[in-house]
BAFI-3210 file (N, C-alpha, C; in Angstrom, 3 decimals, decimal comma, padded with zeros to 6 digits):
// residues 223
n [1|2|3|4|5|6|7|8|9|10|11|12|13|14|15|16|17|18|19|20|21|22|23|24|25|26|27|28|29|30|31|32|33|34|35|36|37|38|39|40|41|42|43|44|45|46|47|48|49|50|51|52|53|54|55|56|57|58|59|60|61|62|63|64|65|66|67|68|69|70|71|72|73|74|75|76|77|78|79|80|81|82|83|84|85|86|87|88|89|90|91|92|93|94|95|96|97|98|99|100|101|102|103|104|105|106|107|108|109|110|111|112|113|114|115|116|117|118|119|120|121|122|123|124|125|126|127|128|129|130|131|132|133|134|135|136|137|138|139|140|141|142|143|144|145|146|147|148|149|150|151|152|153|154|155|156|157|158|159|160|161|162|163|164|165|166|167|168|169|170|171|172|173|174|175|176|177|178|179|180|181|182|183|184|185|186|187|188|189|190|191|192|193|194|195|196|197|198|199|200|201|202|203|204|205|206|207|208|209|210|211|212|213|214|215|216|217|218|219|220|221|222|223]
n.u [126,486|125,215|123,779|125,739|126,817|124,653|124,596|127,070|127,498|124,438|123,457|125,998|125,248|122,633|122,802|124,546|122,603|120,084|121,010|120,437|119,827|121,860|121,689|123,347|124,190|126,474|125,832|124,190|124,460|127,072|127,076|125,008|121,253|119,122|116,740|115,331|113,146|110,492|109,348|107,175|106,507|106,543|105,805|108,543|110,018|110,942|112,803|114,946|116,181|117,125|119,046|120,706|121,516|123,769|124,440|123,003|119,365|116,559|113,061|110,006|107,704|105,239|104,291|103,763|105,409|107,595|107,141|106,703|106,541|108,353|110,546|111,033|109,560|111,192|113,922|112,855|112,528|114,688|115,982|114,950|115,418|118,061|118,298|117,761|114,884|111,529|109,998|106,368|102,559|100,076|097,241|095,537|094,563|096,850|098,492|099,473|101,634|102,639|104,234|105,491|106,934|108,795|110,612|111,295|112,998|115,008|116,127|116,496|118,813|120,710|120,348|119,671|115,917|113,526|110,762|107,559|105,943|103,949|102,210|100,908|101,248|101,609|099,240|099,215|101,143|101,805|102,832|101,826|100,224|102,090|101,839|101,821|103,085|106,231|107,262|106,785|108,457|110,505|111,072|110,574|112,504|115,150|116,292|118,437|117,047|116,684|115,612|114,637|114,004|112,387|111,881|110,269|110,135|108,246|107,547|109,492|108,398|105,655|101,749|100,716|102,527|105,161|108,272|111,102|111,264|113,214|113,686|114,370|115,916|115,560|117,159|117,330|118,947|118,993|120,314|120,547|118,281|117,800|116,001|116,022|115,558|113,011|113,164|111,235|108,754|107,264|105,166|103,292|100,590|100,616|103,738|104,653|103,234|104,711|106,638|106,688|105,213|107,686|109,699|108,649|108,436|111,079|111,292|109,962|110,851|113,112|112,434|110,695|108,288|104,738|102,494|100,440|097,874|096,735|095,698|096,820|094,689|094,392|093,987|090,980|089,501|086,728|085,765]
n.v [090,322|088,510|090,380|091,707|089,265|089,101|091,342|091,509|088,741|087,709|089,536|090,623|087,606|087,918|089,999|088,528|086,050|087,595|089,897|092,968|095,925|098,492|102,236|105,238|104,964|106,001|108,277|108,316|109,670|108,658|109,186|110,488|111,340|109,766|109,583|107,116|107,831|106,121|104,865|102,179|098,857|095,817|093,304|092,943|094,923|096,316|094,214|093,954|096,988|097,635|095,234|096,316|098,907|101,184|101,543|100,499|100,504|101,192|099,797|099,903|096,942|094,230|093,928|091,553|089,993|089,544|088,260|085,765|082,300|079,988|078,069|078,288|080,880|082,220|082,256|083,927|086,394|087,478|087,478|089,684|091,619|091,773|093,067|095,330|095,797|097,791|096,787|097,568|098,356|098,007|099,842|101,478|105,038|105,415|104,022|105,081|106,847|105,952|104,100|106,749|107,970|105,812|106,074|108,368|108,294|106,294|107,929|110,066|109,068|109,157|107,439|105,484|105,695|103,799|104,893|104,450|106,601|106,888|105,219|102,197|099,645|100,373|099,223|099,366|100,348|102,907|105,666|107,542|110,177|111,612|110,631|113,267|112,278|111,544|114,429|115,861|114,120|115,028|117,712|117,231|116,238|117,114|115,167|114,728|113,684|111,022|110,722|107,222|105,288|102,497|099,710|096,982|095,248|094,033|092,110|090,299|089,654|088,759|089,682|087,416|085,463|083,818|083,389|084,914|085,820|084,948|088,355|091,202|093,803|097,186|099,486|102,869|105,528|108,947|112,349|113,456|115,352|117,767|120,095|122,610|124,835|125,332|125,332|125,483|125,458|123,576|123,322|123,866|122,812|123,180|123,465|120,639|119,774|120,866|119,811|116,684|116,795|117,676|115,523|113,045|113,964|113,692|110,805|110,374|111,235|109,749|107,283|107,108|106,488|106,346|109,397|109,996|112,246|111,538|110,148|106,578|104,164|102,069|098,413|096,706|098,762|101,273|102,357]
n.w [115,081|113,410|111,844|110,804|108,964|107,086|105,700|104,423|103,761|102,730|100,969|099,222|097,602|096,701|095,131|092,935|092,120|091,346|090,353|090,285|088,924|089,609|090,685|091,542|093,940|095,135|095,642|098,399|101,588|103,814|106,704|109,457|109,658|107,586|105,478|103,229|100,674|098,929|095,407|095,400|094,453|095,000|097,775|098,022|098,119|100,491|101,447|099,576|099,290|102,020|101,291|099,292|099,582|100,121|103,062|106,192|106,321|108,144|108,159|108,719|110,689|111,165|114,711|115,300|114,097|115,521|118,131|117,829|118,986|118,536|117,420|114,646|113,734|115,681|114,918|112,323|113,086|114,407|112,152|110,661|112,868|112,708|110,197|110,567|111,279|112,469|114,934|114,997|116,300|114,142|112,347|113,800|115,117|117,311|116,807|114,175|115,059|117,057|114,916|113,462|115,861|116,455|114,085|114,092|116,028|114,931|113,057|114,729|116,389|114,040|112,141|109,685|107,897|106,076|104,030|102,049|100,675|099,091|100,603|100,248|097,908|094,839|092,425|089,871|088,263|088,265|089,648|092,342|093,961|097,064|100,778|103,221|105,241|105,087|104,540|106,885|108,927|107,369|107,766|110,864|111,960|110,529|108,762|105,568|102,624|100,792|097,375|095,556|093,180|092,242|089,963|088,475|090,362|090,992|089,238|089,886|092,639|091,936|092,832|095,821|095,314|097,034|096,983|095,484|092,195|089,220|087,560|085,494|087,598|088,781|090,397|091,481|093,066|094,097|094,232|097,464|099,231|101,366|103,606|105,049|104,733|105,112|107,914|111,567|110,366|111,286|111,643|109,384|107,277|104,245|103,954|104,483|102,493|099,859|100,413|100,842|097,960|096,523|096,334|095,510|092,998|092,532|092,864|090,661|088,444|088,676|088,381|085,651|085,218|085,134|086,512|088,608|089,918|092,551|095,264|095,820|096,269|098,962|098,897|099,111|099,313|098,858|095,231]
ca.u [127,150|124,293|124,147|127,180|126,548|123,541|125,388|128,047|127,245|123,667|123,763|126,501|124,199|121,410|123,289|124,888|121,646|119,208|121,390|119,516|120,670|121,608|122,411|123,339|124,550|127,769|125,225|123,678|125,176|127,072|126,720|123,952|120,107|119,127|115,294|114,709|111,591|110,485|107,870|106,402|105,659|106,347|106,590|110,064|111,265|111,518|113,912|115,538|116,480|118,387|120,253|121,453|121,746|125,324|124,266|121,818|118,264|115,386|111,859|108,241|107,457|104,766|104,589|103,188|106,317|108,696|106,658|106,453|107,308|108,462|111,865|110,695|109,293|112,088|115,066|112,103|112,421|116,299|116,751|114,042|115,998|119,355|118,392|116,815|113,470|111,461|108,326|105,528|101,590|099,316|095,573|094,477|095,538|097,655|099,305|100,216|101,712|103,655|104,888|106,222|107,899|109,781|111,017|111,611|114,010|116,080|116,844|117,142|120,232|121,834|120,605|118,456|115,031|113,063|109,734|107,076|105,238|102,299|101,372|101,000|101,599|101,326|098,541|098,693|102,965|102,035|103,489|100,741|100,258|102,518|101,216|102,426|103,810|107,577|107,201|106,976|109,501|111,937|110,808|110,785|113,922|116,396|117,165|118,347|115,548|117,604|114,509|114,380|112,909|112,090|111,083|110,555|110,239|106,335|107,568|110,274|107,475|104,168|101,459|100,457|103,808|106,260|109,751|111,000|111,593|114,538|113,399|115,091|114,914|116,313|117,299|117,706|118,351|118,874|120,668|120,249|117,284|117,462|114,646|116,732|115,128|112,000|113,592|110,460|107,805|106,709|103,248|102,538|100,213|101,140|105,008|104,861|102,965|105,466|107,919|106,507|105,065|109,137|110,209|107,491|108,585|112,339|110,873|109,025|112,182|113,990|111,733|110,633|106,635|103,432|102,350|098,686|098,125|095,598|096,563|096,704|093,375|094,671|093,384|089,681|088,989|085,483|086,214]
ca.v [089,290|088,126|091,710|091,729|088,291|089,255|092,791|090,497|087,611|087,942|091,391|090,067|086,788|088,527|090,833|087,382|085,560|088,438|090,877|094,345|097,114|099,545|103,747|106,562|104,779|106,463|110,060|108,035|110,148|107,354|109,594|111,165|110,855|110,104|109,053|107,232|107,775|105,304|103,988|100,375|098,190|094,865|092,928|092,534|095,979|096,207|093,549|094,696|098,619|097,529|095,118|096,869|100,347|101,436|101,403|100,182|101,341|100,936|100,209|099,350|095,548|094,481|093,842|089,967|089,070|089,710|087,677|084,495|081,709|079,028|077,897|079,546|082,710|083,171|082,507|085,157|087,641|087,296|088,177|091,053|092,701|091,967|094,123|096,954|095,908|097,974|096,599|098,373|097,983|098,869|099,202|102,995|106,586|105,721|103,061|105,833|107,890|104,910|104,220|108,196|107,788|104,921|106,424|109,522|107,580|106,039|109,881|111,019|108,708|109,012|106,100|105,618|105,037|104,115|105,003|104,592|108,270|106,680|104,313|101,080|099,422|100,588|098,170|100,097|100,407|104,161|106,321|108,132|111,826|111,048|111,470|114,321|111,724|111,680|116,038|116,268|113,767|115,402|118,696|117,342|115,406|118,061|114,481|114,364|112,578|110,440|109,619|105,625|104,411|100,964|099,009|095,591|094,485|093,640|090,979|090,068|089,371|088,979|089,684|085,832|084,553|083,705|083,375|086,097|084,719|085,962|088,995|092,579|094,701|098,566|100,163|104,186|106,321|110,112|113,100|113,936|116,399|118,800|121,416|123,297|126,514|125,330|125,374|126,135|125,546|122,190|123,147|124,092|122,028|123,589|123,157|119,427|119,802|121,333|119,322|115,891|116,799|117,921|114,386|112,295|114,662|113,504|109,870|110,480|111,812|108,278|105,705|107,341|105,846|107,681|110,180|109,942|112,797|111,581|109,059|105,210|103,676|100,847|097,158|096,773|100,593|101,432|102,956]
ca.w [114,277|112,313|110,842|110,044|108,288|106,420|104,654|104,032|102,704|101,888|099,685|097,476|097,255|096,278|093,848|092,265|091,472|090,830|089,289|090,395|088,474|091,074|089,913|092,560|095,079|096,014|096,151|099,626|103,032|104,323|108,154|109,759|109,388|106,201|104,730|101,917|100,282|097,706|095,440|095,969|093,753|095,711|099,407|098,053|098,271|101,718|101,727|098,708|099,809|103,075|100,746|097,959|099,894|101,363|104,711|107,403|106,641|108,981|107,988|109,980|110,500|112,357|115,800|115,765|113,431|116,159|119,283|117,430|119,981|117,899|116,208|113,167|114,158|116,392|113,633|111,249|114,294|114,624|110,614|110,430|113,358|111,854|108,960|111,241|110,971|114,050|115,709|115,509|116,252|113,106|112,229|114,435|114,874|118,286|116,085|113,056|116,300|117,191|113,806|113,529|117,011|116,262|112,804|114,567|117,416|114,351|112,210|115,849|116,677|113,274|111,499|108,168|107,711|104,688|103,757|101,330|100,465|098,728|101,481|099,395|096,739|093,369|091,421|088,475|087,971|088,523|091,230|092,873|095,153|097,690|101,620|104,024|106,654|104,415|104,962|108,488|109,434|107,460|108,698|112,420|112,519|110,115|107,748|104,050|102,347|099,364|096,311|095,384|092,236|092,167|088,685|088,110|091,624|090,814|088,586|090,599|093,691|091,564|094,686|095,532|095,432|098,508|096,530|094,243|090,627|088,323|086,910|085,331|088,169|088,678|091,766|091,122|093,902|093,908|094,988|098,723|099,552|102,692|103,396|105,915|104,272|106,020|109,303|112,230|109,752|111,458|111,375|107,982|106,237|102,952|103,549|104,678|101,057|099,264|100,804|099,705|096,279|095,931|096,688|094,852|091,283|092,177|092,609|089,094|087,461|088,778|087,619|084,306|085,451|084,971|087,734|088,977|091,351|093,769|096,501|095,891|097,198|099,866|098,444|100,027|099,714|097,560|094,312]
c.u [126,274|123,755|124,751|127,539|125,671|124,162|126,539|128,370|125,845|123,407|124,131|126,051|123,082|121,935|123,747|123,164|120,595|119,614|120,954|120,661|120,279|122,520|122,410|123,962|125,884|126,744|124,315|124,642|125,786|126,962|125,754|122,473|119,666|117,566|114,800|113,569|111,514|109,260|107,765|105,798|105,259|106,715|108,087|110,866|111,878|112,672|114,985|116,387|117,329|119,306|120,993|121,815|123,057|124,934|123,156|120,660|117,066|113,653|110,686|108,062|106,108|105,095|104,640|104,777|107,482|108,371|106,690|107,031|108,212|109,566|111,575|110,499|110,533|113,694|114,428|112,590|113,984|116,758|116,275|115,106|117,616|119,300|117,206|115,710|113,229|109,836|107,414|104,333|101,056|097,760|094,777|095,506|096,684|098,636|100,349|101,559|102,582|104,858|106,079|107,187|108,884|110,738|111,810|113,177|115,259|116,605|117,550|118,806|121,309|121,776|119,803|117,629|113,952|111,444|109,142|105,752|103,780|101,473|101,067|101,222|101,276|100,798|098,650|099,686|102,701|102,430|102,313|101,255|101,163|101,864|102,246|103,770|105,906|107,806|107,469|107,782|110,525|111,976|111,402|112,310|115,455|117,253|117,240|117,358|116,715|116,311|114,926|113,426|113,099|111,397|111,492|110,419|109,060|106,351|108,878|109,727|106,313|103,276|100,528|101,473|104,451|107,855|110,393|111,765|112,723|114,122|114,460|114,424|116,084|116,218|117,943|117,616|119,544|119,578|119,918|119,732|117,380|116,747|115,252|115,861|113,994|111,979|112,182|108,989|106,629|105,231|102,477|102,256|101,020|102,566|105,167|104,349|103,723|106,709|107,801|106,527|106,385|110,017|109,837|108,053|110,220|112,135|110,805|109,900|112,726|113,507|110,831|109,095|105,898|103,232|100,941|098,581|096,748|096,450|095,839|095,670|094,095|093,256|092,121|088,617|087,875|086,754|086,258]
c.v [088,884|089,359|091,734|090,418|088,542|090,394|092,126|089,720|087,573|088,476|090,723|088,597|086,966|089,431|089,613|086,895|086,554|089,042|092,114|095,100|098,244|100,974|104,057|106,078|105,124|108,265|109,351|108,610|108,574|107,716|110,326|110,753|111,258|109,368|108,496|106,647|106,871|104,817|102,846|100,009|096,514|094,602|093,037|093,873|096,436|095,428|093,440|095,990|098,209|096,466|095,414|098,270|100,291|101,425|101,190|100,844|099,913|100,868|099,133|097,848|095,153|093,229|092,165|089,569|088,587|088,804|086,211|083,327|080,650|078,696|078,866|080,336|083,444|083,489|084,133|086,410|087,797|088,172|089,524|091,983|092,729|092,816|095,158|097,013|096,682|097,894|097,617|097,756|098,671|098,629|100,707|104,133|106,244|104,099|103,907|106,747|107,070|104,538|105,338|108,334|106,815|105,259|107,560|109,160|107,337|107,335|109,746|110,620|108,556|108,159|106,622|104,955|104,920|103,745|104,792|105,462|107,907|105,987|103,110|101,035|099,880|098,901|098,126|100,511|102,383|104,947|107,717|109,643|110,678|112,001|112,577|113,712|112,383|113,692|115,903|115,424|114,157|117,011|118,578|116,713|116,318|116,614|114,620|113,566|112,145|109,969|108,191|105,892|103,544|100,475|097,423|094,310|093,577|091,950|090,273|089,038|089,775|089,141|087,561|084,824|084,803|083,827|083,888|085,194|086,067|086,956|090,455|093,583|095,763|099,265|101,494|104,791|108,150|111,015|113,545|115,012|117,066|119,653|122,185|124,697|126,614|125,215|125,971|126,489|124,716|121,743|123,135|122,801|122,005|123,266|121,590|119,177|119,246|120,116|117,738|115,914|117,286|116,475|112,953|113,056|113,733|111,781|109,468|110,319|110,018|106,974|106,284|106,858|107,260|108,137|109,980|110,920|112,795|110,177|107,466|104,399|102,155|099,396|097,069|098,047|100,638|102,295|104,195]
c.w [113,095|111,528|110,163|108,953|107,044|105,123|103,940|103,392|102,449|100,972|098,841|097,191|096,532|094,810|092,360|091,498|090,813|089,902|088,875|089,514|089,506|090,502|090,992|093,757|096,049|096,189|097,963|100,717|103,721|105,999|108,226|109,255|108,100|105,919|103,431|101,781|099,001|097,299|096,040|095,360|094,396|096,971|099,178|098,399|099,575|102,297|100,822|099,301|100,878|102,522|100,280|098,599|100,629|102,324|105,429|107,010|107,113|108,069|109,403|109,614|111,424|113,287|116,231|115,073|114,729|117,521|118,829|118,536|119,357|117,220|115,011|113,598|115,000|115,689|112,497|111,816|114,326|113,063|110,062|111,624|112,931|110,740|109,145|111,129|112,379|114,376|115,432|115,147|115,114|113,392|113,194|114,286|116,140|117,395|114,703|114,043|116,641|116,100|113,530|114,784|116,520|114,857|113,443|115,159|116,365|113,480|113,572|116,265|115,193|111,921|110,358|107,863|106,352|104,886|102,585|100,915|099,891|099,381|101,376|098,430|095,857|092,383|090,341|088,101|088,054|089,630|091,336|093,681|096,330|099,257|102,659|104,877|106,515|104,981|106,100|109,373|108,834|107,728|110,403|113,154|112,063|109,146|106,392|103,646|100,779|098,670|096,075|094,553|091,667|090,569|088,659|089,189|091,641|090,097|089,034|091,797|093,287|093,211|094,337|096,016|096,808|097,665|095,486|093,082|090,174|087,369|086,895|086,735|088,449|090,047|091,348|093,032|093,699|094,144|096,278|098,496|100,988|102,038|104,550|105,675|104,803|107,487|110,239|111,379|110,295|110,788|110,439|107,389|105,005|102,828|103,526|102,998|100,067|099,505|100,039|098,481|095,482|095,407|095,553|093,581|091,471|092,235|091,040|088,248|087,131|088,165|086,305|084,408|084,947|086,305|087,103|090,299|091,882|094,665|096,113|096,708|097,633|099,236|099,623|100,090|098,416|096,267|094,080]
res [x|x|x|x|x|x|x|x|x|x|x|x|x|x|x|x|x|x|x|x|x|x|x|x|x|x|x|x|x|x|x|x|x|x|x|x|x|x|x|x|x|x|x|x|x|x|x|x|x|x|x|x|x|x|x|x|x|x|x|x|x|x|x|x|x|x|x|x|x|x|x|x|x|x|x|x|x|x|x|x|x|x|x|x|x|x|x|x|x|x|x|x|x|x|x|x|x|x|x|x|x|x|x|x|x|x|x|x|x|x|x|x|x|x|x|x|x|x|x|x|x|x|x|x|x|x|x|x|x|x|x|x|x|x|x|x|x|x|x|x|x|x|x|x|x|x|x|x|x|x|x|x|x|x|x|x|x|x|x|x|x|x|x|x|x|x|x|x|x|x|x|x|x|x|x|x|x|x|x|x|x|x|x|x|x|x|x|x|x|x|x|x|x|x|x|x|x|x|x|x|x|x|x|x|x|x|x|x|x|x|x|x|x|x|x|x|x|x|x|x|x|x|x]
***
């Protein structure tokens, strides 16, 4: 019910006051498992992308949001899983392993989950090497991967801020990607490669940004 509330009457709420410009969106599979990959420029896009997208997509939340005991935390926890948020622990390797399972579970039954290929945010409005992970789940699962490119979201949800301000912002997303031709490849480094650095160019294409090909150093990381 409160799903069904949120797609409903939140969305065209959100579309009203903000006023995203949204392209491609009748090329999204409205059946079967579908992946979209996307830059990241702000917290906001996560809650952006399952508004504005035709149908249900899944992304990673973590695990503390959802335990909260408290009136609040438990209304927070109620609206994150209304718009497919799915638990998970972060911070080690049996936590990345967790992450990939639970992503896996939603392709596997049908649904659509969205990712972000560079791993964080973009500091620098550039779209970076994107990592393998995006490859080998659409390798291991057999989903369409749909590109997403995000602009404007940064100034939309400066980082700092809690409440997104009225800014121009652009929602592009792509023609549907299958790699079917890599069928039984799983293992290949090189194809999971190939398969990203395919994804990340149709990204590039969508948001018209600069390309930086090395990987986005996570906030805290030496230089």
């Amino acid at each position: 019910m409160l799903q069904l509330l949120i797609r409903r009457g939140l969305a065209p709420l959100v579309r009203l006051i903000y006023r995203p410009e949204v392209h491609g969106a009748e090329k999204v599979p409205r059946t079967g498992p579908v992946i979209f990959a996307s830059n990241h420029r702000a917290a906001v896009d996560t809650f952006l992308i399952p508004v504005i997208a035709p149908r249900p997509v899944s992304f990673l939340a973590k695990a503390e949001y959802f335990t909260g005991r408290g009136p609040r935390s438990r209304v927070f926890a109620a609206f994150l899983r209304a718009l497919n948020y799915v638990p998970v622990e972060r911070g080690n390797a049996a936590a990345g392993m967790a992450a990939l399972e639970a992503a896996r579970k939603v392709l596997d039954e049908g649904g659509a989950f969205g990712i972000y290929p560079e791993g964080t945010r973009s500091l620098d409005g550039k779209v970076h090497r994107g990592h393998t992970g995006v490859g080998a789940l659409a390798l291991a699962t057999g989903a369409q991967v749909v590109p997403v490119a995000l602009t404007g979201t940064e100034k939309m949800l400066p980082i700092g801020k809690k409440v997104p301000r009225l800014a121009k912002v652009c929602v592009r997303f792509g023609e549907p990607l299958e790699f079917s031709r890599y069928e039984g490849m799983e293992n290949s480094p090189a194809i999971r490669r190939a398969i990203t650095d395919e994804i990340m160019y149709k990204i590039l294409e969508l948001s018209e940004l600069e390309y930086v090909d090395k990987y986005h150093k996570r906030p805290g990381e030496a230089a």
